[in-house]
C-alpha positions in Angstrom: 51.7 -22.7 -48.0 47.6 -23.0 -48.8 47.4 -24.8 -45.7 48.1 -22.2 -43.3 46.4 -19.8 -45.5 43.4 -22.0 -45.6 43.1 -23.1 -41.7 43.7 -18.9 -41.1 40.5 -18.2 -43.4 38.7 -21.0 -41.6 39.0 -19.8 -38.4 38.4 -16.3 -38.7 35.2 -17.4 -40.8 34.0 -19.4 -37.9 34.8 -16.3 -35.9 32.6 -14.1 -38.2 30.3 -16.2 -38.0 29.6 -17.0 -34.3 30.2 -13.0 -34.2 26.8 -12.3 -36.5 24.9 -15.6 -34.8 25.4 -13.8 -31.4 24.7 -9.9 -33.0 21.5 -11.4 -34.5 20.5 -13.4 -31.3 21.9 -10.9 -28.3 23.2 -7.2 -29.4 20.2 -5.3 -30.4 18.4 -6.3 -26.8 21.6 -4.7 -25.4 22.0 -1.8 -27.4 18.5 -1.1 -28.8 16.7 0.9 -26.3 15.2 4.3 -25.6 17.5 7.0 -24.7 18.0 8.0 -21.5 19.5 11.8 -22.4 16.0 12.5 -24.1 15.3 16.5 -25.1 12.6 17.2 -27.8 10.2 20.2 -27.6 7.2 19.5 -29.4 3.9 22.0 -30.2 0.6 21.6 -31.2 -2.0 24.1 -32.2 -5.4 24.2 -32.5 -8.1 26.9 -33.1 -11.8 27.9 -32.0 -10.9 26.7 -28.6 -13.1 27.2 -25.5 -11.9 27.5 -22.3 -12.2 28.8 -18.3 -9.8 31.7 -17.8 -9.2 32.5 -14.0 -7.4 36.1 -15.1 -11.5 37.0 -16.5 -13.5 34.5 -14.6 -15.5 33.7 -17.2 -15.4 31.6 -20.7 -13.4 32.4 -23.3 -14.7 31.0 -26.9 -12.8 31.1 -30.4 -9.8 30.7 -29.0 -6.3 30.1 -30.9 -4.4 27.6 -29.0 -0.9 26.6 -29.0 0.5 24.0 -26.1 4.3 23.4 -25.9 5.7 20.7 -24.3 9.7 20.0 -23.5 10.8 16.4 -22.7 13.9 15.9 -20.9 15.5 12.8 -19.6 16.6 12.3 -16.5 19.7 10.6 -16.9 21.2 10.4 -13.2 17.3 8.6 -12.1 17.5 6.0 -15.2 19.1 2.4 -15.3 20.1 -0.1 -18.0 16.6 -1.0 -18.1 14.8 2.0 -17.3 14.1 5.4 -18.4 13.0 8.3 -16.7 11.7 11.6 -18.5 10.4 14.8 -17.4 7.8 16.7 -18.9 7.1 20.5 -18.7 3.8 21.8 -21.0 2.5 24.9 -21.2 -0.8 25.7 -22.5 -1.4 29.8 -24.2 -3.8 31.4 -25.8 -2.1 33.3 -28.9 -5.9 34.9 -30.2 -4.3 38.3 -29.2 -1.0 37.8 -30.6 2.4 37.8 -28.8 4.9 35.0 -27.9 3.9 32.5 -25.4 0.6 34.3 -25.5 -1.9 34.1 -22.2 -1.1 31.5 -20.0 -3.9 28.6 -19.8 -2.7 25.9 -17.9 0.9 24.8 -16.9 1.5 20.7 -16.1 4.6 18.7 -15.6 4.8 14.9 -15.2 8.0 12.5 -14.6 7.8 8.9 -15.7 9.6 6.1 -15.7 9.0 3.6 -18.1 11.0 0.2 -19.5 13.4 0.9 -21.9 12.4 -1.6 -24.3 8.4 -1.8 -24.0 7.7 1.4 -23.1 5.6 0.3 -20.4 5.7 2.2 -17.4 7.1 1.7 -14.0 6.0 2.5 -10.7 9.7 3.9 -9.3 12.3 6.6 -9.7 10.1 9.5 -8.1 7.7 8.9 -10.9 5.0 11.4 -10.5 2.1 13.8 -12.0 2.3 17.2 -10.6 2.5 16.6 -7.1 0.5 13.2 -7.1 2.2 9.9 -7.2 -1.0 7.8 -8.4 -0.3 3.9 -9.8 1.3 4.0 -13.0 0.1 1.4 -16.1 0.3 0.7 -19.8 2.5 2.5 -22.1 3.7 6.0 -21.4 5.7 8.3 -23.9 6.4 5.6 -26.4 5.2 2.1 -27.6 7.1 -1.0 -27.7 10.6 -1.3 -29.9 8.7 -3.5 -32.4 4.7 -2.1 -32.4 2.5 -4.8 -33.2 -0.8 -4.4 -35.2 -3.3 -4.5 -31.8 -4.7 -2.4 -28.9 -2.0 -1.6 -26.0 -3.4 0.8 -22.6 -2.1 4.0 -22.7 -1.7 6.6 -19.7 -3.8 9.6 -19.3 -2.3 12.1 -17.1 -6.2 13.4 -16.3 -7.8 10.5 -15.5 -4.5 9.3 -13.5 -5.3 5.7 -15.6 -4.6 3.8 -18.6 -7.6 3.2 -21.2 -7.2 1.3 -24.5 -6.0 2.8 -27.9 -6.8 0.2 -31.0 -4.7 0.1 -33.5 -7.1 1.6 -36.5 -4.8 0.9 -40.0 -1.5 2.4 -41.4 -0.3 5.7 -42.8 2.1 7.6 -44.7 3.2 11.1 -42.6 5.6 12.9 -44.2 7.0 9.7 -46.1 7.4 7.5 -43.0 5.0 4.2 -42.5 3.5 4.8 -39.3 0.5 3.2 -37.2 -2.4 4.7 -36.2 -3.9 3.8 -32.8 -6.7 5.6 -31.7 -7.7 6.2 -27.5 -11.4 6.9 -27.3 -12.4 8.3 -23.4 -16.0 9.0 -22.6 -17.5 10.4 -19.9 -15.3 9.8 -17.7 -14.9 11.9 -14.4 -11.5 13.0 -12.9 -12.2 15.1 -10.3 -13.9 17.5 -7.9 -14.2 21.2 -8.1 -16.0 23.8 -5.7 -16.6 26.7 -7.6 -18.7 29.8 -7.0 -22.6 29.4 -7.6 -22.9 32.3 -9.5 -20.3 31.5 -11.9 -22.6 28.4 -12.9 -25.8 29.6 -12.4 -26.6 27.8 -9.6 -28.5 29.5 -6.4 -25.4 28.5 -3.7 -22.6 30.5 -2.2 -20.3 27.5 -3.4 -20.9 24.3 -5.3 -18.9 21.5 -5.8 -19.1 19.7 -8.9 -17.7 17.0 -10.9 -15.2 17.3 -13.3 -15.0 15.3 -16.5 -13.1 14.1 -19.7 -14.4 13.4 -23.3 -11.3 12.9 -25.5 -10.1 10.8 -28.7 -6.5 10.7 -29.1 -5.1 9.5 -32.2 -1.8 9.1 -32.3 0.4 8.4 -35.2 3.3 5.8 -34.4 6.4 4.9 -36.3 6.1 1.0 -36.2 10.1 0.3 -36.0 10.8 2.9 -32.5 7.5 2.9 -31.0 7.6 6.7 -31.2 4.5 8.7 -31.9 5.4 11.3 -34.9 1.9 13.4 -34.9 -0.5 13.3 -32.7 -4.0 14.8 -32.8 -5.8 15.1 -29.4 -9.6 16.2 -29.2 -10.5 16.9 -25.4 -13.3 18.8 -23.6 -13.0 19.1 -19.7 -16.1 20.3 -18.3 -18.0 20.7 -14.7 -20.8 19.0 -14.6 -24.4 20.1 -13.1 -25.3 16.5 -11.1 -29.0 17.7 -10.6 -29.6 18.3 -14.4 -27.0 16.3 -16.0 -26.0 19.1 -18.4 -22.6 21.2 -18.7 -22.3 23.8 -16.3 -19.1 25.2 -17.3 -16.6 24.3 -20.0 -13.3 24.4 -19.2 -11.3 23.3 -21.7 -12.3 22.3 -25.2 -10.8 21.7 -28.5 -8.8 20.0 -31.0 -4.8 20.2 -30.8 -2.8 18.7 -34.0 1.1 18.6 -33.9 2.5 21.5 -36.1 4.1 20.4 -39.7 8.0 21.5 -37.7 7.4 19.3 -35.1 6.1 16.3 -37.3 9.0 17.0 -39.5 11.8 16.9 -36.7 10.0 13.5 -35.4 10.2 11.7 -39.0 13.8 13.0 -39.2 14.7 11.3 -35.7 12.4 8.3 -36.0 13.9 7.6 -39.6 17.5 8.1 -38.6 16.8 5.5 -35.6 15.2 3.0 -38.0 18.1 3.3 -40.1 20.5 2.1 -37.1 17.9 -0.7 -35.6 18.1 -1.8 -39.1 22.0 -2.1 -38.8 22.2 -3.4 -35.6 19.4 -6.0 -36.6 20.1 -7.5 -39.7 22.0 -5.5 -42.2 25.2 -6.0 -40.5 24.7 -9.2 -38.9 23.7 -10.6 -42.5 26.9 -9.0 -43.7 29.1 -10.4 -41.3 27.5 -13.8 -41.7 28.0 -13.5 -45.6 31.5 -12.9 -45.0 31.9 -15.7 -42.8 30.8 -17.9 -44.9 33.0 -17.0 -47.8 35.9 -17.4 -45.6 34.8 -20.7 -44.5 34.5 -21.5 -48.3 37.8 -20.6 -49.4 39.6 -21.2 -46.5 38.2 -25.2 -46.9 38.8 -25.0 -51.0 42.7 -23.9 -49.7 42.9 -26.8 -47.4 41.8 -29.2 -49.4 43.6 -28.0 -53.3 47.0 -28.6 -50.9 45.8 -32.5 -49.9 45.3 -32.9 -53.6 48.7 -31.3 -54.9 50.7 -33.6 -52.0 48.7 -36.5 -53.2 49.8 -36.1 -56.8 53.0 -35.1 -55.8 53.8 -38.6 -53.9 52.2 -40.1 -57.1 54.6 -38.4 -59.4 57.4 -39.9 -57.0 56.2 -43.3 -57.1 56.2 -43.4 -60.5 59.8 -42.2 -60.8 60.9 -44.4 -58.5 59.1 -47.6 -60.9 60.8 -46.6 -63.7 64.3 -46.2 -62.4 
């Protein structure tokens, strides 16, 4: 009867564990990847902001800031190995009070990026407003798996990807996160023809150059490659090309994700480092643990019956001697 017992055990311990070998070895790149039915809304505020308003013409300083941005996947564009997500963010002024507040600036982008890296792709109507420039380096997210070094992130301004070193860890809001930090300076974007009066400059109409000093630091759950917080100090500005100094600023400031939107990101990044985990090793060790003990008894079962039949034919023959 323990034979039957014990070659049952056997097997379905070999089973288990060929079963945890191949969720180790092959599941999680299967099943581990970003989301394709992404939705978050995320703000970040800043204050003593400066900034070009087109309702006054004219500069607007001291400035309380507040930009909101709603991601949303687009499921129907993505693939097994590719994500695409749409990006809406509105930029306000709330100085003055009232909910948006004045409109600043309004931007949407659509990128496709690998599901795994991060990195992004140049397909699926992947765009910035109504440009469709050449797509690099990592996008909304870093790899599943960040690593301690510096990875090229996008910057929808410059329309390029520029390096963001990885600077040390953190604790925010009791999750271990990475800090990588983008540094951009001096670097011009664009072309803008503008009134001469509004610069101070004797022309009807200039054209000047437009550019970006920034240093975004970004705050990265190490598990997801999801950035929790993110702090972004930027200043757009025209520049004068026969004096080499600011002629008008249009946008300048710090913006710092707000404690709600820091706390809904821990919540989401922990719950999905909780299920990596799973998929990764907790329950591949478990199954593999339980294999083994069924491989263990099932062989102790198989082998206690060789030794009873043994002793039992020896118990015969020695009957049979003495009769």
């Amino acid at each position: 009867m323990r034979r039957p017992v014990g070659v049952t055990l056997t097997g379905l311990g070999a089973f288990l564990l060929v079963l945890a070998l191949m969720s180790y070895l092959f599941l999680p790149g299967q099943i581990i990847k970003f989301p394709l039915n992404e939705y978050t809304v995320s703000r970040l505020t800043g204050t003593n902001f400066t900034y070009f308003s087109e309702a006054s013409v004219s500069e607007v300083d001291g400035a309380t800031v507040r930009a909101v941005a709603t991601t949303q996947g687009n499921v129907v564009s993505g693939t097994g190995s590719t994500a695409v997500w749409t990006t809406e963010t509105g930029v306000f002024d709330i100085t003055h009070g009232g909910n948006p507040g004045s409109p600043i600036s309004y931007s949407t982008e659509t990128l496709a990026f690998d599901r795994r890296t991060g990195v992004l792709e140049n397909c699926c109507g992947a765009e910035v407003g109504t440009s469709r420039p050449h797509f690099s380096g990592q996008g909304y997210v870093w790899p599943l798996g960040v690593q301690k070094k510096t990875y090229d992130v996008y910057n929808t301004t410059l329309l390029a990807a520029t390096p963001a070193d990885y600077s040390g860890t953190t604790s925010v809001d009791g999750l271990n996160t990475y800090i990588f930090v983008q540094h951009i300076t001096n670097q011009q974007f664009g072309k803008v023809t503008v009134p001469g009066s509004l610069v101070n400059m004797s022309p009807a109409e200039v054209t000047l150059p437009e550019y970006l000093n920034a240093t975004y630091t970004y705050y990265v759950d190490p598990v997801t490659g999801s950035p929790v917080k993110e702090i972004e100090n930027q200043s757009e500005t025209l520049e004068n090309t026969s004096t080499g100094t600011t002629a008008l600023t249009l946008f300048s400031g710090t913006l710092t994700s707000t404690p709600a939107t820091v706390q809904a990101a821990v919540s989401t990044a922990s719950s999905y480092d909780t299920e990596i985990s799973i998929v990764q090793s907790i329950g591949p060790l478990v199954a593999g643990l339980v294999a083994i003990v069924l491989l263990v008894l099932g062989v102790l079962l198989i082998a206690s019956e060789g030794r009873e039949e043994y002793e039992y034919e020896e118990d015969d023959e020695a009957v049979g001697a003495e009769a």
